[in-house]
N, C-alpha and C positions, 0 to 999 in steps of 0.2 A: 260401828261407825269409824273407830279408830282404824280398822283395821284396813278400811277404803279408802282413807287419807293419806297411810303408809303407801300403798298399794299404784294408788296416783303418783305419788311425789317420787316414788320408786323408778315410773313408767317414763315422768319429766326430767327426771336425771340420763336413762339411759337414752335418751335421743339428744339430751343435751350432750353429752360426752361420749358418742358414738366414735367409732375409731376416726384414723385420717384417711384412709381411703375411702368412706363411707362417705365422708365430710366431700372431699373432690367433689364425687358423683353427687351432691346433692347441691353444689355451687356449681358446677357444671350445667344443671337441665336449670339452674337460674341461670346462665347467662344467657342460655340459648332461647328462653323466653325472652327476655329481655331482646334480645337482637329480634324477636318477630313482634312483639307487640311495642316495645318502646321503639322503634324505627330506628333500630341500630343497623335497620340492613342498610340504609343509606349509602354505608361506605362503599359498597360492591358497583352500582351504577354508575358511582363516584370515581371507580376506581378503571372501570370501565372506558368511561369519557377521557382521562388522564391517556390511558393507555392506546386512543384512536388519536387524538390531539399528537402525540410524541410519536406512535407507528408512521403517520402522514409525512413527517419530518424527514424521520432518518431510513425511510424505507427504500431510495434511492444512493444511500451512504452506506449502510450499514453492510457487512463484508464486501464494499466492494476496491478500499483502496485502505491503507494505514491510516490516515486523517479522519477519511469518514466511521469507518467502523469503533476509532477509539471515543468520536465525538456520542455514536448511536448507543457506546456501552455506558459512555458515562451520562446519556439521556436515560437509557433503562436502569441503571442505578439511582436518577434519582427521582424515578418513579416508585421504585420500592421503597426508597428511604422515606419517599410523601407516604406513600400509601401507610405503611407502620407504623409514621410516628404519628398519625391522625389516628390509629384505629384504638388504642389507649392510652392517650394521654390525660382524656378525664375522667376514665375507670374509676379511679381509684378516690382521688378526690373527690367527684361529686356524691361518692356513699361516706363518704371519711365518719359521718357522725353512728350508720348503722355498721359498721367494719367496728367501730368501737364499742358496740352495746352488745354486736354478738361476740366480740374475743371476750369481752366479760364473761359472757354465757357461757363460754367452752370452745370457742373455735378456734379451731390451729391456723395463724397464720401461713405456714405454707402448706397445709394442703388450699388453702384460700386461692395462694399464689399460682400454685401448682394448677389448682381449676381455670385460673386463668390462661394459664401459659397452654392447655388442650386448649381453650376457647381460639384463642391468638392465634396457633398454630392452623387449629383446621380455618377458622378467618382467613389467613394469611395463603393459605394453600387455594382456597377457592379464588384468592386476587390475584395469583400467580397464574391460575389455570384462564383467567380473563382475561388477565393481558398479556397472554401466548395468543389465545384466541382471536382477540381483537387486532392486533397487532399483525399476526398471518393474513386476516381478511383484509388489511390497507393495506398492504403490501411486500409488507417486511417478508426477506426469502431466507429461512434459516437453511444450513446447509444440512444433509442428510445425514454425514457420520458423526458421530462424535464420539472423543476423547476415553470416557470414562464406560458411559453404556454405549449401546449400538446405536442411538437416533438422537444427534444438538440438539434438538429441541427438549430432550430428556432434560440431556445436562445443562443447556442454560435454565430450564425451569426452575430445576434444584438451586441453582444457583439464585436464582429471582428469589426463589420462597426461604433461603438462608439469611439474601439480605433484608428482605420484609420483616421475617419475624426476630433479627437482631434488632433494625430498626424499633420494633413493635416493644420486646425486654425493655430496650431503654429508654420509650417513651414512658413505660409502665413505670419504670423508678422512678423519672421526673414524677409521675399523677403521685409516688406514695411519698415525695419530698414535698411538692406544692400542698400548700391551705387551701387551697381554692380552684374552681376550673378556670377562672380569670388570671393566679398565678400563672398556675399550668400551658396557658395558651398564649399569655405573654414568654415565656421561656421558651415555648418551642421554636419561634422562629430563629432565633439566636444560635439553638443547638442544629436549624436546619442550614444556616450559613457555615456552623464551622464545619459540618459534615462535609459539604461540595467544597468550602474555599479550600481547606486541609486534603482533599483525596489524594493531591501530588501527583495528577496526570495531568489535568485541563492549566492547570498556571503555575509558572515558573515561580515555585518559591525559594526567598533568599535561607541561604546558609541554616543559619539559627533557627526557623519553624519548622525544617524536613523531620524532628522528631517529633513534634506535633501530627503526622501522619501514622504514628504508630496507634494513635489513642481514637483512630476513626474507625467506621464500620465503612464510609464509602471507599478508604485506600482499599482492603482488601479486596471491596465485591468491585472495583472497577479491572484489576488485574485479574481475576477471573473472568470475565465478562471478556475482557479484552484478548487474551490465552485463547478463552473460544471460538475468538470472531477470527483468530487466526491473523492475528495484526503484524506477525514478523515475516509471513507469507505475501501478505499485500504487495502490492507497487505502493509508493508513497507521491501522487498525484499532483501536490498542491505547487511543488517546484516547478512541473511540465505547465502548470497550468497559467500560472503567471506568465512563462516564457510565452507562451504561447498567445496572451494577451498583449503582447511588446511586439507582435511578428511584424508591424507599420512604424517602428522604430528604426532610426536614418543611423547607420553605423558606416563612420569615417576614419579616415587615416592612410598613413602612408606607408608602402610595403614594398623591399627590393626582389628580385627575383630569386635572388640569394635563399634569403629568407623562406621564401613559398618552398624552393626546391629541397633545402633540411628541414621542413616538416613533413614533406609529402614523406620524405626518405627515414623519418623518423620511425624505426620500425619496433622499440620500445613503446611507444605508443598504445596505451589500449586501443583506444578510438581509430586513431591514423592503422593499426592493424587490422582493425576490421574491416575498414574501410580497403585497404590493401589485399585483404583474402577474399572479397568478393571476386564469383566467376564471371566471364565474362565470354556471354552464349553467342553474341554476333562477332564472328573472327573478321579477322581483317581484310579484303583484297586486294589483288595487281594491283586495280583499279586504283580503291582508295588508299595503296600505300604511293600510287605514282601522285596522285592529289596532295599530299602531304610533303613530299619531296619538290614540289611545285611551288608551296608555300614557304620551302627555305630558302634565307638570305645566300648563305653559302651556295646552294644549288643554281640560285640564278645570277651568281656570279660566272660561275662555271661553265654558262648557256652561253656569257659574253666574252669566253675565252675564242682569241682565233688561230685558227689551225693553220700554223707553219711551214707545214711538212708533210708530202705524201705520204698517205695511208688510206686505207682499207675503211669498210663501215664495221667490217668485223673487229679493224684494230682499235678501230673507236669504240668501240662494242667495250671491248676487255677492258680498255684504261680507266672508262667510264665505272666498270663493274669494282675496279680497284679505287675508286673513288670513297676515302675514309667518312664523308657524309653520307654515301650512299650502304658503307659496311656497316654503319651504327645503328641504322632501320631494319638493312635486308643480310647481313653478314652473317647474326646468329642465327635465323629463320628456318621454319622447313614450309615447304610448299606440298602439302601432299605427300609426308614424310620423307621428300626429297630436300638433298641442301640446295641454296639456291646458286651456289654456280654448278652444280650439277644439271640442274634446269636451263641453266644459261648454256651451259654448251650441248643439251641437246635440241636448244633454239637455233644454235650458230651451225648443226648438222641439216635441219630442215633444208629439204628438196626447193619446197617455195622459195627460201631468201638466202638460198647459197648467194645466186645471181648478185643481190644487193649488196649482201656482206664483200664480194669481190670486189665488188667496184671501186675505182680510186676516188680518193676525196680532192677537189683543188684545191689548191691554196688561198685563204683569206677567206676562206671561210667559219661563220661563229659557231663554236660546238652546237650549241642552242638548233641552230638552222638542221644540222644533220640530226640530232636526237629527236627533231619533229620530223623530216625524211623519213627517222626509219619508224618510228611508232605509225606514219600513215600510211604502212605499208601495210598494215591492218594486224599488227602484231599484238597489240595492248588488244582491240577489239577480240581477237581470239582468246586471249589468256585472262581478260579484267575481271570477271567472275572464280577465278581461282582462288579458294582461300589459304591465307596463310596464317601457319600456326605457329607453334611456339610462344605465343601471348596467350593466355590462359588464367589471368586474374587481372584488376587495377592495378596491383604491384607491380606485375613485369610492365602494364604498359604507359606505367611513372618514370621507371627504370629507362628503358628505352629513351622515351622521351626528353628526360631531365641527363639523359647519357650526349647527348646532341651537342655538338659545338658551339651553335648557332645560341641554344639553350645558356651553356656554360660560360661562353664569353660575356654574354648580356647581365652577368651575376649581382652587378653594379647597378644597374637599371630601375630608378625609383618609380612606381607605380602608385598614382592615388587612386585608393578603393573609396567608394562611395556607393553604399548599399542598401537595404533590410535585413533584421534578423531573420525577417518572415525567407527571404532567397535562400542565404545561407543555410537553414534549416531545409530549404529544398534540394541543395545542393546536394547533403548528404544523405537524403531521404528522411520523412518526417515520422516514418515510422520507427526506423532504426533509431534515431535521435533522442523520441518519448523513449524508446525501450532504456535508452541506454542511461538516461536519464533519472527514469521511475528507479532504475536496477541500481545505479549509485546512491541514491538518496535515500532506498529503503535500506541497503548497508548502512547507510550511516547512519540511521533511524535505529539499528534493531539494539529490542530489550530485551535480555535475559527474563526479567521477573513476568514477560509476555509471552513468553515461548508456551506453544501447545502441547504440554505434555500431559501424562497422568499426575507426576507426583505432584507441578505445579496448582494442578487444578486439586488436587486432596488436600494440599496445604490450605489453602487459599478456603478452602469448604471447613476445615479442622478450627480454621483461628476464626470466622463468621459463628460456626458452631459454639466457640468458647466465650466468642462476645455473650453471644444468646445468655448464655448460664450465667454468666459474670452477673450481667444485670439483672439475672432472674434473681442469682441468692443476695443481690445487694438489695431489691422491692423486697424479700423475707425479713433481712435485718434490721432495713429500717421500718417496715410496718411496725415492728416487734415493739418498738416505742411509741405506739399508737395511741395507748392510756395515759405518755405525757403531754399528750398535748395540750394547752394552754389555754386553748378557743373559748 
């Protein structure tokens, strides 16, 4: 009989004080009962729902400009951060009384911890795999490549299931600091504000709290998250967008020609250069360079000059061709890669208007009278279709134009503009304008700690990774004092 009571009490030691690895595995297949019969799967449907509510949101934002995709990274961070700190924070406490009867018994704390942190993990990985899932089926478009592996979606998942299950570590220490699940559930909201207020993306904080962002799990996983979505690649939209809201806004004031003519000429300019390098595919005509010549002041003074003195239509021809308003239009020109008094004197050879060009002019007659004489001898009509070249961008025919007498003298000339933004933004095209726009503003947007690179995104997975542990060995150290407790 003695020897079956040794024999027993022998049998109850070696399962009480079976190794720590032994111990995991046998608090492990408890937890996982636990999650099927005590309705610990709750969280997964849970987590599910979270993850459709938030894809719905930013799935029209999310990699498509800097504003929206940093808004969508820092939504899916803090979906994980929910998701983790709900799925243990009252682990730990709501057994606090049998955690303490069995370390009596023989159990190791951390391999206790340790069973927990496999349980948490694979938890945390099926919430991660949900809300990739969910999230793709609303509409969220991850992009194909990514950073670290071959496929973004790899690498933000990683990224999701790092911030989860740090989140998750340090919900676990709150459960093994709180008395109670009503502690514990009273603290977590508190520790969920300072997570989002502290991340130091979404709000401008002052001076004195920016190290307060060192002590979050959200700073790190929104700069990962944000690295991925490719946020210094973006346009930054929200500048275009507003303007763009103002386009029935009345814009007044008063502006001399002066002025207009050193901006157009402004060839520093980014903008004014571009605007400058554009080609310009319909070249000019006879025709409509004689229409433009019609509309200067100078030239229609010149109509009412009267003629003195015998001469030729040919002489009239030439004095007219040496006219300084008509050199500043047609003087540098080529017609058909000919110069233009090349052209002109092989008009003044023509068989047809020798006859005309001979003819005398009488006297007191207005130039004007004879320059319509000879155009309706059907010369302009043979030639008005001729294009002329040498204009080849807005630049040269800024140049040109703002080169004009007519132009130059008026330099003085106050002009009140009264407009829309919405025209002005026509003027220069509103395509060009958004580009140039999104393209300044994302410059002045971009962040270093954003950029897509590998070592950013290893960092960024390295310090998430060491939160994780941080909080795991601090639930070891303080469970350790679980026998003082006071209750």
């Amino acid at each position: 009989m003695p020897d079956v009571k040794k024999k027993t009490t022998a049998r109850r030691m070696t399962v009480r004080y079976r190794g720590r690895g032994a111990q995991v595995l046998i608090y492990l297949g408890k937890l996982i009962r636990m999650f099927v019969y005590q309705n610990d799967w709750k969280v997964v449907p849970m987590a599910a729902l979270i993850a459709g509510l938030v894809g719905m949101v930013i799935r029209n934002r999310l990699f498509k400009n800097m504003e929206g995709s940093l808004m969508g990274a820092f939504a899916l961070v803090c979906v994980c951060i929910w998701n983790g700190c709900f799925n243990s924070v009252q682990v730990i406490c709501r057994e606090r009384d049998v955690i303490k009867r069995e370390h009596r018994s023989g159990m190791h704390i951390s391999s206790y911890i340790c069973a927990h942190m496999l349980y948490q993990a694979m938890l945390c990985l099926l919430q991660t795999g949900i809300t990739l899932y969910i999230t793709q089926q609303v509409g969220v478009a991850y992009p194909r490549d990514g950073v670290i592996t071959s496929f973004m979606i790899v690498d933000i998942g990683i990224s999701m299931f790092l911030i989860t299950f740090s989140s998750d570590m340090l919900s676990l220490w709150i459960s093994t600091l709180a008395r109670s699940t009503t502690t514990a559930m009273t603290i977590m909201p508190f520790v969920l504000i300072f997570q989002l207020v502290f991340s130091g993306g979404m709000l401008t904080l002052p001076e004195w709290s920016k190290p307060l962002t060192k002590l979050t799990i959200s700073n790190p996983g929104l700069k990962v998250m944000a690295a991925q979505a490719r946020y210094n690649d973006l346009p930054l939209a929200s500048i275009w967008n507003t303007i763009k809201n103002m386009r029935n806004s009345e814009i007044g004031g008063s502006v001399t020609v002066g002025q207009i003519i050193d901006l157009l000429g402004e060839k520093n300019n980014l903008t004014v250069k571009e605007i400058r390098e554009m080609r310009i595919e319909e070249f000019l005509t006879v025709n409509g360079i004689n229409e433009k010549l019609s509309e200067s002041e100078t030239y229609q003074k010149f109509r009412e000059k009267e003629i003195a003195v015998d001469m030729t239509f040919g002489d009239l021809l030439q004095g007219f061709l040496q006219s300084p308003e008509l050199k500043v239009l047609l003087g540098e020109t080529n017609i058909d890669g000919l110069k233009t008094e090349t052209l002109m004197d092989d008009l003044m050879k023509d068989e047809s208007v020798k006859t005309l060009l001979n003819e005398k002019v009488l006297k007191n007659v207005k130039v004007g009278e004879m320059i319509d004489l000879v155009l309706s001898s059907g010369i302009l009509d043979r030639y008005r279709d001729v294009p002329v070249g040498g204009i080849t961008t807005v630049g040269d025919l800024i140049d040109r134009i703002t080169e004009n007498p007519d132009i130059q003298g008026s330099r003085d000339r106050v002009i009140t503009v009264k407009t829309t933004l919405g025209k002005i933004i026509d003027l220069f095209g509103e395509t060009q304008v958004r580009t140039a726009i999104e393209r300044k503003a994302a410059e002045a947007s971009f962040k270093p700690e954003y950029e897509n690179t590998s070592d950013n995104v290893m960092n960024y997975w390295m310090g998430l990774f060491n939160f994780a542990m941080l909080f795991a060995l601090l639930s070891v150290i303080t469970l350790e004092f679980v026998d003082k407790d006071k209750r």
